[in-house]
PyMOL commands that place a pseudoatom at each C-alpha (Angstrom):
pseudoatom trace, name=CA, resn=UNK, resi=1, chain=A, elem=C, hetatm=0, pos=[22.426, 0.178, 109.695]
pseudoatom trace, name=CA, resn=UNK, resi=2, chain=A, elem=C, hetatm=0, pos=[18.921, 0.502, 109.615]
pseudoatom trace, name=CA, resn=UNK, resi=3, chain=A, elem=C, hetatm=0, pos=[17.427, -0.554, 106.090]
pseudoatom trace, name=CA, resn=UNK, resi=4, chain=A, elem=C, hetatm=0, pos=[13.253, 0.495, 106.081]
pseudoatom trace, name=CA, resn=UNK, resi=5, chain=A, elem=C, hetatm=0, pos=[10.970, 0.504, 103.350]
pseudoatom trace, name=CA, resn=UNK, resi=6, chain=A, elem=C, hetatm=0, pos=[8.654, 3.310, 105.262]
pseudoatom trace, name=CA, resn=UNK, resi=7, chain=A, elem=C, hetatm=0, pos=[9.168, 7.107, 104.430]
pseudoatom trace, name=CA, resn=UNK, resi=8, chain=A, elem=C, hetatm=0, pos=[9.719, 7.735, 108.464]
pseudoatom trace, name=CA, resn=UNK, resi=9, chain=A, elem=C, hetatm=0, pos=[11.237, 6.355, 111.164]
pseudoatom trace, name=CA, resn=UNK, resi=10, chain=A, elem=C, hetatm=0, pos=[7.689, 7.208, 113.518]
pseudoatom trace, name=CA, resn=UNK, resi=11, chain=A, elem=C, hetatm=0, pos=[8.703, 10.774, 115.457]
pseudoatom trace, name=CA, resn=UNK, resi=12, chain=A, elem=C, hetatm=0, pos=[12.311, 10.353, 115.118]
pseudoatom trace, name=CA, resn=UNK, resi=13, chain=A, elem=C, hetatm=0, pos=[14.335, 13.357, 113.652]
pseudoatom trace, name=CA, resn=UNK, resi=14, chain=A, elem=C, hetatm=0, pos=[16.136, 12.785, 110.606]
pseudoatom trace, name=CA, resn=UNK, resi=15, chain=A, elem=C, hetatm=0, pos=[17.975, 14.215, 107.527]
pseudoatom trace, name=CA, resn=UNK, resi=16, chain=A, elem=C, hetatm=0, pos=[17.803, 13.297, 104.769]
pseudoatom trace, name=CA, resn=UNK, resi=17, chain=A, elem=C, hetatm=0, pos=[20.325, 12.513, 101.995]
pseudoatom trace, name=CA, resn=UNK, resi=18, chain=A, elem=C, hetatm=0, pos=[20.744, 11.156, 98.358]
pseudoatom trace, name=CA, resn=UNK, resi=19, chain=A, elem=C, hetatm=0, pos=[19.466, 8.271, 96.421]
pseudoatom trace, name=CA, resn=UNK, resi=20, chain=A, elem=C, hetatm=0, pos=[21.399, 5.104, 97.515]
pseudoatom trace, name=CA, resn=UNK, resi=21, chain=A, elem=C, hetatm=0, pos=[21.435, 2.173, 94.869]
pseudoatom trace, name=CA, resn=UNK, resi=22, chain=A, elem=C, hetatm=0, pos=[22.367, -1.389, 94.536]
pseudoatom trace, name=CA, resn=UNK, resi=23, chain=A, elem=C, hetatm=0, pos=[21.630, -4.411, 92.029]
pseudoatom trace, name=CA, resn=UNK, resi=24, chain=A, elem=C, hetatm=0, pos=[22.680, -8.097, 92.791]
pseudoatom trace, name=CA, resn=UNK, resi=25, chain=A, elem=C, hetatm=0, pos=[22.558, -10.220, 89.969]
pseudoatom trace, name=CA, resn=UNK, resi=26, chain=A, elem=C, hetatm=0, pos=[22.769, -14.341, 89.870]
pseudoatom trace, name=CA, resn=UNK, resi=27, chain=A, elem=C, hetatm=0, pos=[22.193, -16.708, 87.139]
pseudoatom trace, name=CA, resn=UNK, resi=28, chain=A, elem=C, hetatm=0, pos=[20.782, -20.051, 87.401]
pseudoatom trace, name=CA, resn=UNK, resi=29, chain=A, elem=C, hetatm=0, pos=[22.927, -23.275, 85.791]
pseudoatom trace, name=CA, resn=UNK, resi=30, chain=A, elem=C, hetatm=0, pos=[21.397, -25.493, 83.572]
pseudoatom trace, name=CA, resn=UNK, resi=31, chain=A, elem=C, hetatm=0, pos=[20.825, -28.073, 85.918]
pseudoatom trace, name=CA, resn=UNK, resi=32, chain=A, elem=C, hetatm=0, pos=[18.867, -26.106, 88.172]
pseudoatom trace, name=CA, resn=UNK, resi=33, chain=A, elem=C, hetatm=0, pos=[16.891, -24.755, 85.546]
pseudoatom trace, name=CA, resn=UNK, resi=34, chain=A, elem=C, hetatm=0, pos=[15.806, -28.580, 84.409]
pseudoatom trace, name=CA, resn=UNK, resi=35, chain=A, elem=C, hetatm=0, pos=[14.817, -29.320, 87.324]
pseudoatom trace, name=CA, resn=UNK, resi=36, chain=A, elem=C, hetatm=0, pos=[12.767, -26.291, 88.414]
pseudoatom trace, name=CA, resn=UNK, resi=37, chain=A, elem=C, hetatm=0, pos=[11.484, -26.892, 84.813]
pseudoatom trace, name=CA, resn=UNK, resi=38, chain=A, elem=C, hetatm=0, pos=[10.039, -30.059, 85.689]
pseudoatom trace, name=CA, resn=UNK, resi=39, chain=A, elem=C, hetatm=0, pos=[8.810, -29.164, 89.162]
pseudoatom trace, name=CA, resn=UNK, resi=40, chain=A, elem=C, hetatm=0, pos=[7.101, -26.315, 87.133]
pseudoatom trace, name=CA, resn=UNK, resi=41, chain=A, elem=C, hetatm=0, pos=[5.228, -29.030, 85.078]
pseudoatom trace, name=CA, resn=UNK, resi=42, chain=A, elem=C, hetatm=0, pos=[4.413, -31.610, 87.718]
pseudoatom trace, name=CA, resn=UNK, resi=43, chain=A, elem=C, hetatm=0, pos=[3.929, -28.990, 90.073]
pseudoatom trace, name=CA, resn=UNK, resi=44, chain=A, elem=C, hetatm=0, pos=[5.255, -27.696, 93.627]
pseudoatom trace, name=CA, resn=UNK, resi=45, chain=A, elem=C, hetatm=0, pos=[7.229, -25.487, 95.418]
pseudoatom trace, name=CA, resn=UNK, resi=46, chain=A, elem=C, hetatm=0, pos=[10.420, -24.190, 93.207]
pseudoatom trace, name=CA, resn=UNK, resi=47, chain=A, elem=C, hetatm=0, pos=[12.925, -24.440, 96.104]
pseudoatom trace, name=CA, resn=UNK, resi=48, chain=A, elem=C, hetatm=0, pos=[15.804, -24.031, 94.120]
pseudoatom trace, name=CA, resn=UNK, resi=49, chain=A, elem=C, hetatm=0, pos=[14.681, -20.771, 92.969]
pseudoatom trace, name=CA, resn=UNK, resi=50, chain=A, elem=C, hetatm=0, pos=[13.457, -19.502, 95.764]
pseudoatom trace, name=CA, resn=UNK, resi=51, chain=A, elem=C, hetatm=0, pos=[16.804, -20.328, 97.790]
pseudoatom trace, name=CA, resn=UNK, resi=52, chain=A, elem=C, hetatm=0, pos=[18.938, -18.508, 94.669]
pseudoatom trace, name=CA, resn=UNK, resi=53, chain=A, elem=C, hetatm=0, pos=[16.332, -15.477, 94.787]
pseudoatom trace, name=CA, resn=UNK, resi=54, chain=A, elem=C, hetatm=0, pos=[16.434, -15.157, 99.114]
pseudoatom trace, name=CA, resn=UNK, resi=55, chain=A, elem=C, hetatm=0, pos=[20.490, -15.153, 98.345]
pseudoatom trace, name=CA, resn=UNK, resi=56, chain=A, elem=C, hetatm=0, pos=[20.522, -12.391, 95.745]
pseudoatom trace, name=CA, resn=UNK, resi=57, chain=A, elem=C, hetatm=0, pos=[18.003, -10.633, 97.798]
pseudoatom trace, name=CA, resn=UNK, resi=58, chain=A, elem=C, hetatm=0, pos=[20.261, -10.833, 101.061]
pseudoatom trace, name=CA, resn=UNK, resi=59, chain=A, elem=C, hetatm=0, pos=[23.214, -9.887, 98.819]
pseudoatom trace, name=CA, resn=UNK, resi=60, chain=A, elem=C, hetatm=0, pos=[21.684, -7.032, 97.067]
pseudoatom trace, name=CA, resn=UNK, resi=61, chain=A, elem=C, hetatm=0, pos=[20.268, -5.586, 101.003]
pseudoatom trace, name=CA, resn=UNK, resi=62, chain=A, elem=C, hetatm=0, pos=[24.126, -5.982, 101.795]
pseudoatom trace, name=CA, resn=UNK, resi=63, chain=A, elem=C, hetatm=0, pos=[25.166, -3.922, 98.984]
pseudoatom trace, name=CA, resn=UNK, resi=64, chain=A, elem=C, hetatm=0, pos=[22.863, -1.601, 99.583]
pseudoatom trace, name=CA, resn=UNK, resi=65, chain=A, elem=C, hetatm=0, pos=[23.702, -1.006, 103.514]
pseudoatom trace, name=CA, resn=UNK, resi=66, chain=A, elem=C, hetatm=0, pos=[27.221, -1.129, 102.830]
pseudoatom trace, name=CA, resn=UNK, resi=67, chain=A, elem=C, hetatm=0, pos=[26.743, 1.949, 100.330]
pseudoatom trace, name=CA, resn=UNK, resi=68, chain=A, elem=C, hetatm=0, pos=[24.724, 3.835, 102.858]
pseudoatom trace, name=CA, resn=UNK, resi=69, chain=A, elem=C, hetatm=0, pos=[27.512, 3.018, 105.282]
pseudoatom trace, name=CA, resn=UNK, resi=70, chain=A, elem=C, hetatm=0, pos=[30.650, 4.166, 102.984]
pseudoatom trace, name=CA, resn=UNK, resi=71, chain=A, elem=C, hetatm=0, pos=[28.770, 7.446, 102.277]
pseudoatom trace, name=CA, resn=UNK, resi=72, chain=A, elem=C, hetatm=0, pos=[28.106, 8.515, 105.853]
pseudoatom trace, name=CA, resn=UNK, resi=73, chain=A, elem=C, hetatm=0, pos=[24.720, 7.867, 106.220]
pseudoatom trace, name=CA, resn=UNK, resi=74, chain=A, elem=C, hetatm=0, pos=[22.737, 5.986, 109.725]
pseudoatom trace, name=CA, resn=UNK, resi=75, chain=A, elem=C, hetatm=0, pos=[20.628, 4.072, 107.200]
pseudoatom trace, name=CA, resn=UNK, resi=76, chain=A, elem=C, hetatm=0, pos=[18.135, 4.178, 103.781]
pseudoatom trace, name=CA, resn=UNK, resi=77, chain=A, elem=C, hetatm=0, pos=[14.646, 5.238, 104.260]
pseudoatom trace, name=CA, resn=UNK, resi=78, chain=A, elem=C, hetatm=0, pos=[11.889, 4.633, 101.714]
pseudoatom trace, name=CA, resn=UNK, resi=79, chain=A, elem=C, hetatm=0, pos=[13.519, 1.407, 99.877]
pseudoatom trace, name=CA, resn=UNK, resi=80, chain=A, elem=C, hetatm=0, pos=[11.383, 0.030, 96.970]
pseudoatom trace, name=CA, resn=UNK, resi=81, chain=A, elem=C, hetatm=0, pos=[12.635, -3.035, 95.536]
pseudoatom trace, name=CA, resn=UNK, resi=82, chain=A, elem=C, hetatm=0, pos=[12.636, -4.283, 92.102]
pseudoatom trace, name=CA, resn=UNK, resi=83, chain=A, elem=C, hetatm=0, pos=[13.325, -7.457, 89.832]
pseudoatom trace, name=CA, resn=UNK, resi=84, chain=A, elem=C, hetatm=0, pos=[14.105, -6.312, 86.123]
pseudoatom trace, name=CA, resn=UNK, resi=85, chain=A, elem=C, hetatm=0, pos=[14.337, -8.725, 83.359]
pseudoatom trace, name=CA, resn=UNK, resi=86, chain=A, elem=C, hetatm=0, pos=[17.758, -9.137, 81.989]
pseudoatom trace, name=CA, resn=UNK, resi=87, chain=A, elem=C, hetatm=0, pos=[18.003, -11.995, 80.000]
pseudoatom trace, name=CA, resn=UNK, resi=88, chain=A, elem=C, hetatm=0, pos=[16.654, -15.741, 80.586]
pseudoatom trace, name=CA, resn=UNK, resi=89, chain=A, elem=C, hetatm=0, pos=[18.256, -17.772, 83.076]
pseudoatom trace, name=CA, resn=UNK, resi=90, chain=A, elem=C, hetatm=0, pos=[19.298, -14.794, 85.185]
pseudoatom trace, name=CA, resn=UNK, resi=91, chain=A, elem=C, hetatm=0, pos=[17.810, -13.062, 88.323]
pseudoatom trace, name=CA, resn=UNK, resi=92, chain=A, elem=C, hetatm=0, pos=[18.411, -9.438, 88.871]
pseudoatom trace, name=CA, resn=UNK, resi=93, chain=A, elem=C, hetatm=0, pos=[17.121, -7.374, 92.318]
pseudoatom trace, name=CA, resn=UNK, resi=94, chain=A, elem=C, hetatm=0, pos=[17.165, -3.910, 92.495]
pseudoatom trace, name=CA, resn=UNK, resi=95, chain=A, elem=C, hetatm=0, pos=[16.946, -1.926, 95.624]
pseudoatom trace, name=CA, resn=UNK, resi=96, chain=A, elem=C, hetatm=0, pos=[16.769, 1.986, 95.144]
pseudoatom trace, name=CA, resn=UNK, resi=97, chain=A, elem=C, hetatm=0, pos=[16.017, 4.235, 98.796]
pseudoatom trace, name=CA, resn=UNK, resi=98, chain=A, elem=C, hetatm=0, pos=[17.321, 7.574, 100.626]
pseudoatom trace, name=CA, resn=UNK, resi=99, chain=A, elem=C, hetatm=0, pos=[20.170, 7.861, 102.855]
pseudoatom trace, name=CA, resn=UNK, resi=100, chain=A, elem=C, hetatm=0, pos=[19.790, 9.443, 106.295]
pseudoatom trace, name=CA, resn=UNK, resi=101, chain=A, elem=C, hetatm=0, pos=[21.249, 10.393, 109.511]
pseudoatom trace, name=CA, resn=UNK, resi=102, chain=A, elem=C, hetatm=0, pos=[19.622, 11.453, 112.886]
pseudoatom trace, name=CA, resn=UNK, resi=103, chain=A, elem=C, hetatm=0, pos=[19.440, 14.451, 113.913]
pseudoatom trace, name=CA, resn=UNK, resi=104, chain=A, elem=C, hetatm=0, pos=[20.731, 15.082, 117.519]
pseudoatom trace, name=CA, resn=UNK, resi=105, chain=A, elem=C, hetatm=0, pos=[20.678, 12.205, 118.971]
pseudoatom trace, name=CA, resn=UNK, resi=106, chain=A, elem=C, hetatm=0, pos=[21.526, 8.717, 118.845]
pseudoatom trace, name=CA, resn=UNK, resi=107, chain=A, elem=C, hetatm=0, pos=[19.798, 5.860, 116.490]
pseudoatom trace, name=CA, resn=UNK, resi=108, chain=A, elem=C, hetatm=0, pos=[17.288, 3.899, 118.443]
pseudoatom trace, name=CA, resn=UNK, resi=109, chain=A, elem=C, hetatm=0, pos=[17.930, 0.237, 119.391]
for i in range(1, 109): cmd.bond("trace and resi %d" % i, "trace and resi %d" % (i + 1))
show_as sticks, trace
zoom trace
């Protein structure tokens, strides 16, 4: 499955499809949050957030290929990501792109 934020895949033929979706949402516990608070004050890298926002990022790329998949298509094309706020304490990634299959011949490798 071939996930690509471009609008082309360089000279290769394709068709393309509809608007393929998918949101991942994760919320942080308390104890992570104090933590990260005080890192926040003191200073440094937030490496419990980060590792909770790579995961919901992997998980909502997942989503999104296994979408693309169960509708037929050889991958999304054009994928612009997004992080809405929801409420405090929770992480939300969007990723919004279209499906597409290749005309006439096979995907490259």
């Amino acid at each position: 499955m071939l996930l690509v934020t471009t609008e082309t895949i360089g000279a290769t033929p394709v068709r393309h499809g509809r608007v393929v979706f998918a949101s991942a949402v994760a919320g942080a516990n308390i104890v992570r949050d104090v933590r990260e608070t005080i890192t926040n004050y003191i200073g440094g890298n937030m490496t419990r957030y980060e590792f909770i926002l790579d995961k919901t990022i992997e998980r909502c790329f997942a989503q999104l290929a296994d979408k693309a998949q169960a509708a037929g298509y050889d991958g999304v094309l054009a994928i612009r990501v997004s992080h809405p706020y929801i409420v405090t304490g929770a992480l939300e990634v969007v990723a919004v792109g279209t499906g597409f299959n290749y005309v006439d011949q096979p995907p490259p490798t």
